[in-house]
C-alpha positions, 0 to 999 in steps of 0.5 A: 092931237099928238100927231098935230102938235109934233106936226105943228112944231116941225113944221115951226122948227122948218120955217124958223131954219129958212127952210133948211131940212137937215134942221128938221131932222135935227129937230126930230131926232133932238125930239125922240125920247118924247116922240117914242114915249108918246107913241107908247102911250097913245098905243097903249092908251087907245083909244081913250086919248083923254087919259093923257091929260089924266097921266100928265096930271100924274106926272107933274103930281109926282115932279111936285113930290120928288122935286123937293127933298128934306135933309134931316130936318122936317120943318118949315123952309128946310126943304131944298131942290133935289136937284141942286144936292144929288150926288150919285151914290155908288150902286152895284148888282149883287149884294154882299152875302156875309152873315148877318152878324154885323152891324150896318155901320160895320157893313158900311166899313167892310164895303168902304175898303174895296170898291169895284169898278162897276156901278150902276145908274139908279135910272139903270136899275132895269137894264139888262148887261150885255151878258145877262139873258132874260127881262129884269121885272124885279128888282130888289136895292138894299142899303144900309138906313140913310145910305140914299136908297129913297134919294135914289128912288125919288130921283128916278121918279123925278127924271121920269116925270119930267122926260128925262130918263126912262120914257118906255114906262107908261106909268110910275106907281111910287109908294112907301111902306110906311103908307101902306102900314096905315091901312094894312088891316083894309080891303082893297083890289089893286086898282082901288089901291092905285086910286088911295094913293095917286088920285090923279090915276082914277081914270085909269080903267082896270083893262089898261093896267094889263097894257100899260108898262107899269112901273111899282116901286116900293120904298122901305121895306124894312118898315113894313108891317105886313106880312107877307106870305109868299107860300101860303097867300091867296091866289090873285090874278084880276086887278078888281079883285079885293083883298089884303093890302099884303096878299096884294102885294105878294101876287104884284111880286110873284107875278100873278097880279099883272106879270108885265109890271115892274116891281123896284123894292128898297130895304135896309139888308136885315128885312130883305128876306123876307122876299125870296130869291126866286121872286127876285130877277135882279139884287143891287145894293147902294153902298152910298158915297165913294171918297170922291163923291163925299168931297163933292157933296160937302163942295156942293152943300157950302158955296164957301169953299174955305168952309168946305175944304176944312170940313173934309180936312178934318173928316180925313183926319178920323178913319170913323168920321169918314167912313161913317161920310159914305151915309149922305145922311150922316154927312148932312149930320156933320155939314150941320154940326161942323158949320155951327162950329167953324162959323160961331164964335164960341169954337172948341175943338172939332169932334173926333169921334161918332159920341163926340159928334152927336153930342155936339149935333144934339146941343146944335139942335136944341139951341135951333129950337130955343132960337125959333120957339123961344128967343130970349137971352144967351144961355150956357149948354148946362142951362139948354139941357137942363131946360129939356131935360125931360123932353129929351130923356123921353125921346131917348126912352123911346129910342131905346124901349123901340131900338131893343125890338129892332123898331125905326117908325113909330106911332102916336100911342108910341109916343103917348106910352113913353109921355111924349106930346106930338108937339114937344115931338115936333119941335125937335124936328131935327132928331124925331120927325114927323113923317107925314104932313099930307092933307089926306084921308089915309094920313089922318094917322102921323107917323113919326121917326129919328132923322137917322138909325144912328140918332136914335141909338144916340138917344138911347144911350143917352137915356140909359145914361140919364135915367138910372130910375127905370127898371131897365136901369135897375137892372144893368146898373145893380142900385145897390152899395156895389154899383160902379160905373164900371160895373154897370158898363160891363153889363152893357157891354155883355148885353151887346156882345150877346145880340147876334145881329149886332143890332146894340153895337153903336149903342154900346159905343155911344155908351161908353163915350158918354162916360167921358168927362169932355162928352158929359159937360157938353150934354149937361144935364142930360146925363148922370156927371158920373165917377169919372176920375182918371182912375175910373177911366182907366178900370174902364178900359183895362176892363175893356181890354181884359174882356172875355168873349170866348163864347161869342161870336169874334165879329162882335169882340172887334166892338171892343176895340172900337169902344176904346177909340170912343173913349180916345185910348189909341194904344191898342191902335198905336201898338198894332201899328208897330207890330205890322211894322216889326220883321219877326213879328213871333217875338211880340206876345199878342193879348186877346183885344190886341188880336180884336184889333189886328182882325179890324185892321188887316180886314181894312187893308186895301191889298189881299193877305196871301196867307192867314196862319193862325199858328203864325202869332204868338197869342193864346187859344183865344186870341187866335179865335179872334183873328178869324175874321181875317178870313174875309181878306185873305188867299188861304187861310190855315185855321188847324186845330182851333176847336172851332165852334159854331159862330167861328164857322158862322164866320169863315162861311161869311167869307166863303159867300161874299162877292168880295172874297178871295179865299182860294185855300181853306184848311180846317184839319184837327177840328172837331166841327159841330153839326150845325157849324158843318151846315153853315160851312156847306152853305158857304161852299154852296154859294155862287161866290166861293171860288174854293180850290182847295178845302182840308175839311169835313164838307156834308154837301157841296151839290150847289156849287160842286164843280170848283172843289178838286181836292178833298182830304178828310184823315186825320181821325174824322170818323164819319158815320152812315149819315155823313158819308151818304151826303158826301156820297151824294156830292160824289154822284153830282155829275159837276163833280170834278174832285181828283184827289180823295183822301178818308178814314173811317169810311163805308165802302158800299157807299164810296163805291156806289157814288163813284160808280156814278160818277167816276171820271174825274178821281184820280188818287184814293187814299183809304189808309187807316181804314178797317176795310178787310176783305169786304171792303175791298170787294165793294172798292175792286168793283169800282176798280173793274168798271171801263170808266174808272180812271184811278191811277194811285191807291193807297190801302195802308194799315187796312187789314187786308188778307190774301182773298184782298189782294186776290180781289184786287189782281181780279179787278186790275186783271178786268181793267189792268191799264190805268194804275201806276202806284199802289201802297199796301204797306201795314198789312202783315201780307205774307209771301203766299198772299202777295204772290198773286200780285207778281203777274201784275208786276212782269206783264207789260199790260200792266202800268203799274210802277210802285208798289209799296209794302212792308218787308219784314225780318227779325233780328236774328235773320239776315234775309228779307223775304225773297219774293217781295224782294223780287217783285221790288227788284222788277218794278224798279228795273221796270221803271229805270230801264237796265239801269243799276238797281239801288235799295235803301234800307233803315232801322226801324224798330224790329223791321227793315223797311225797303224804300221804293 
């Protein structure tokens, strides 16, 4: 049939041309991406041809699915084309590898600042680079929630649908976590889970499944209640084969339930672990809108270009609103609130900050719902909050009671546990949602959510706010003679601080600008008309800025600074500014928030720092320790003598495995590193995006990624112990070591000696000074020195105790290989003539390259002479040197010595 249809259309497309073959062929080729689909489909579904009719079916089921979209708001009339808003967002291979001790909205800042030139088409996801080998069957997206990540999905599913992109895959499987937690605790085989949720495939035979080109994509991970166990789950291979719906899904991703299909998985970055690596052929992530296409959403959105051209006017003007515009979801959020603003006749001054803008987004909201429920009269702000009062501080107990266990899709008993009715639920529309309206067995249970992450901590600041009542409240608020605000913003604020994922930073941000007379009369009676004179706002943020936060990670601090701007005090930010500005910048004493602040700015900056130097601002310990994060947009980096902890190392090892990174340099000296903060280091070092030259640090294991560390310097009183050494052994014996340059106190020599027979070629320069070798030491390192492959060419022993039997086993190993040392430093040993004796030989024959040798040549004051063959041997290596050139020795006082420099 599909043979005569094409026949058939050619043929009409040649007649209707006069005849004119160059028409058919252009008819053809025009026809291509169908004709090659269909071929695949016809050879991949024969000899049945009556699924066609069944895939089609499928098609335009999905085309009716993707082809629409809701923005924000789940009710009747507000869904628009897809089409007709898409904007391309901006997606990149990889992801950034820092630790997770940010919030999504820091993530989204961080990747505001920098954006590489190389993207991908969502309908790309599966294309190989030139360069890349191997077929792409897994693909994770991460994305920070409302980035566009399910925009993304339904766009590709769309274009599919309707023969646009993407035609050599037979069949796209779209489902949603948020699905298949509703029958998580069911029995199904693969093929009965295709019926559940696309009956259009129920003609689908299981022997076509392993033929087909199948496509599954699995959208929101990070709402999955499943768990999935990639290690110990239950081995499925036959499509018919019954099991739980997660013990499905872990074979699908593994490959052992039909290896030919295509997996896409999409998830907000926390819960993306929980897939592991070696599962995975290739990681992008949507960093949502570039500055461009943030312009072109709100100029698609409004077709009044006046009204568009104010909106991103004004977005321009706050560096928060319009980083916060990379999210389309918040665009909407601010389209939504600008418009009701610029268009109605009751204007105010536009919000300028993240508070100030979802306070005005939660009033636009209730007065939509009072005109499209109610009706009736015009009534003030205080009246429309007081009305829903109740309502709305239940939906901010949900938020809060679920954002606390890190929940973002709730259930009916959800709802219930916190006094919510689903209808109070639904006409709010605009703030909580009703996921699912679908007519189907399976969505007999409603699943519900905020339009946004950032709405429902909104809402939760709002109920704290609101509801001083509740135990949670009770708690942070002290109800006693004694409560202040202040008090009681000091409590959250430490709460925050103390999260580790940062996962209460907007919240604390939102709470802070509620405190704000202008915020607490927009809201009405939602929340408490609290002490807010000018005095009480100014304890607030003295107290703010006086904030300790020396056992807490210096990512978090940096929200201290962004609470102040909730709070419209820009001094800290005016002053930084001035600092930047000022030539000797060691004049200007820096306090802790205003170090909070630098870190903020200097890792936005577009151009790379060269050098961070600690030492180089005039602040104190603490200070210091908050400028750390700088390390993320720096060359090198000198960090020496800070006494870093733990979370300091958890922060200069995000640096050390971000893709954006350009740390080159790192120099640790004079820390004392914890054990645990020497593991996150290593990891750091361990990453294929650490592009370290030079590292002064205690590295435990470098056998990942060992091939870019050249030079390695561990003195200064680092005392390793047997366990250390081995693991820097074992970096020594990695065959993609290239180190050159090695300096240790405190060493084992045994070990050193075993790694570097190994693998000795690359190390050029040993230094072993400080070190209480003695004579067996020495033995263990000369059998090093003896081996062919040693090509060592300066040694330094100073202050190791060495004797003569030391110096003999050095002429004896230099005697086995005498042609590659040039200097050796025996200074501070105490070597007498007799022992050094022995060394002469080395010095006359012409075999030897040695060129320096140093040590100590020692007379008391009453003598006039040095002792004669040290001088001797000093004489011959300088004329060894210099040829017959005249033969200068310096000489200095110091203390009971001469010492004779070389």
């Amino acid at each position: 049939m599909f043979w005569s249809c094409l026949l058939h259309s050619a043929i009409n497309a040649q007649r209707d041309s006069q005849n004119d073959g160059a028409s058919l062929l252009k008819h053809l080729l025009l026809c291509k991406k169908d004709i090659f689909s269909s071929i695949h489909l016809c050879f991949c579904l024969s000899p049945d041809f009556g699924l066609q009719e069944d895939l089609d079916k499928h098609r335009n089921q999905l085309k009716r699915r993707c082809k629409h979209v809701t923005e924000g708001a789940d009710e009747l009339g507000a869904r628009t084309l897809l089409n007709s808003i898409y904007t391309e967002l901006y997606i990149t291979e990889g992801q950034r590898e820092e630790v997770n001790t940010q919030h999504e909205v820091k993530q989204l800042e961080t990747a505001s600042k920098a954006l590489s030139d190389t993207s991908i088409r969502c309908h790309d996801i599966f294309k190989a680079f030139p360069d890349q080998q191997g077929a792409i069957r897994v693909v994770l997206t991460n994305g920070v929630a409302g980035v566009g990540k399910t925009f993304s999905v339904q766009k590709f599913t769309l274009d599919w649908a309707e023969g646009l992109e993407n035609q050599d895959v037979s069949v796209v499987v779209l489902l949603s976590f948020r699905e298949l937690n509703l029958i998580r605790d069911e029995q199904h085989s693969l093929l009965t889970l295709l019926h559940v949720f696309h009956p259009t495939l129920q003609k689908l035979p299981a022997e076509q499944l392993a033929v087909c080109k199948l496509l599954f994509i699995f959208d929101g991970l990070d709402e999955s209640r499943l768990s999935l166990d990639f290690n110990n789950s239950q081995l499925v291979s036959d499509v018919t084969q019954k099991s739980s719906v997660n013990v499905l899904l872990t074979n699908l991703i593994k490959g052992n339930l039909l290896p030919s299909a295509l997996i896409w998985i999409t998830s907000r970055p926390a819960a993306a672990n929980q897939i592991p690596p070696s599962c995975i052929s290739r990681v992008t992530e949507v960093q949502g809108f570039t500055d461009a296409q943030k312009e072109g959403y709100f100029r698609k959105r409004f077709s009044d270009e006046e009204l568009s051209s104010r909106i991103i006017s004004h977005i321009q003007t706050s560096r928060s609103l319009h980083i916060m515009c990379g999210i389309p979801v918040f665009c909407w959020i601010t389209a939504v609130v600008l418009e009701n603003m610029l268009t109605s006749e009751q204007r105010g001054e536009l919000p300028k900050t993240m508070t100030d803008m979802y306070s005005h987004f939660l009033l636009v909201q209730t007065k939509k719902k009072k005109n499209k429920y109610y009706g009736g009269h015009e009534t003030s702000q205080q009246e429309l909050m007081e009305a829903d009062r109740e309502v709305l501080l239940q939906l901010g107990k949900l938020a809060f009671e679920h954002l606390e266990k890190g929940n973002i899709v709730f259930y009916e008993e959800d709802l219930e546990q916190c006094g919510l009715d689903v209808t109070e639920v639904s006409v709010y529309s605009g703030v909580c949602t009703e996921i699912f309206k679908r007519k189907s067995v399976i969505f007999q249970k409603p699943v519900y959510c905020f339009v946004h992450l950032s709405i429902q901590e909104c809402m939760a600041a709002d109920f704290l706010d609101g509801s001083p009542n509740t135990h949670v409240g009770r708690d942070l608020k002290m109800e006693d003679d004694n409560f202040t605000l202040n008090c009681f913003l000091e409590r959250v604020m430490m709460k925050s601080l103390q999260s580790k994922t940062g996962h209460l930073d907007m919240f604390v941000r939102f709470i802070h600008g509620l405190s704000l007379k202008s915020n607490q009369k927009l809201l009405g009676g939602l929340v408490d008309q609290t002490e807010n004179s000018p005095e009480n706002i100014y304890k607030i943020i003295n107290n703010l800025k006086k904030m300790n936060t020396n056992k807490m990670s210096p990512d978090r601090s940096i929200n201290i600074f962004y609470c102040l701007m909730e709070m419209n005090d820009l001094s800290i930010q005016q002053e930084i500014q001035e600092f930047l500005r000022m030539e000797n910048r060691l004049e200007r004493e820096l306090s802790e928030i205003h170090c909070s602040a630098l870190a903020y700015m200097l890792q936005m900056l577009e151009e790379v720092l060269d050098e961070l130097d600690l030492d180089m601002f005039n602040t104190s310990k603490e200070g210091k320790m908050r400028l750390i994060p700088v390390v993320r947009n720096c060359r090198k980096a000198r960090l020496v003598g800070c006494r870093l902890s733990e979370t300091h190392c958890e922060v200069v090892a995000s640096a050390l495995m971000s893709s954006r990174s350009q740390l080159i340099e790192l120099d640790l000296t004079g820390n004392v590193l914890p054990g645990p903060g020497v593991k996150l280091l290593c990891d750091g070092l361990a990453s294929p995006h650490c592009c370290q030259k030079s590292a002064v640090i205690v590295w435990s294991s470098l056998m990942s990624n060992p091939s870019h560390l050249k030079h390695l310097d561990m003195g200064l009183n680092n005392k390793l112990q047997d366990s250390g050494m081995k693991l820097l052994c074992a970096f020594l014996e990695n065959s993609e070591s290239r180190l050159k340059t090695l300096s240790l106190t405190g060493i084992a020599c045994a070990y050193l000696a075993s790694a570097l027979k190994s693998n000795p070629s690359p190390l050029t320069y040993l230094d072993m000074s400080g070190n209480n070798l003695q004579d067996s030491g020495v033995k263990h390192l000369c059998a090093f020195m003896e081996t062919p492959n040693c090509k060592l060419q300066k040694l330094s022993l100073w202050g190791c105790r060495l004797s003569g039997t030391s110096c003999a086993s050095i002429v004896s190993a230099l005697n086995t290989n005498p042609s590659f040392l040039k200097r050796l430093e025996l200074r501070d040993n105490n070597l007498q003539d007799s022992d050094v004796e022995q060394l002469l030989d080395l010095v006359e024959s012409p075999q030897f390259r040695l060129q320096r040798l140093r040590m100590e040549a020692v007379i008391y004051h009453y003598c006039s002479l040095i002792f004669p063959l040290q001088m001797e041997m000093m004489i011959l290596l300088q004329m060894k040197r210099r040829g017959s050139e005249e033969v200068k020795l310096d000489s200095r006082l110091t203390g009971k010595t001469y010492l004779v420099c070389v």
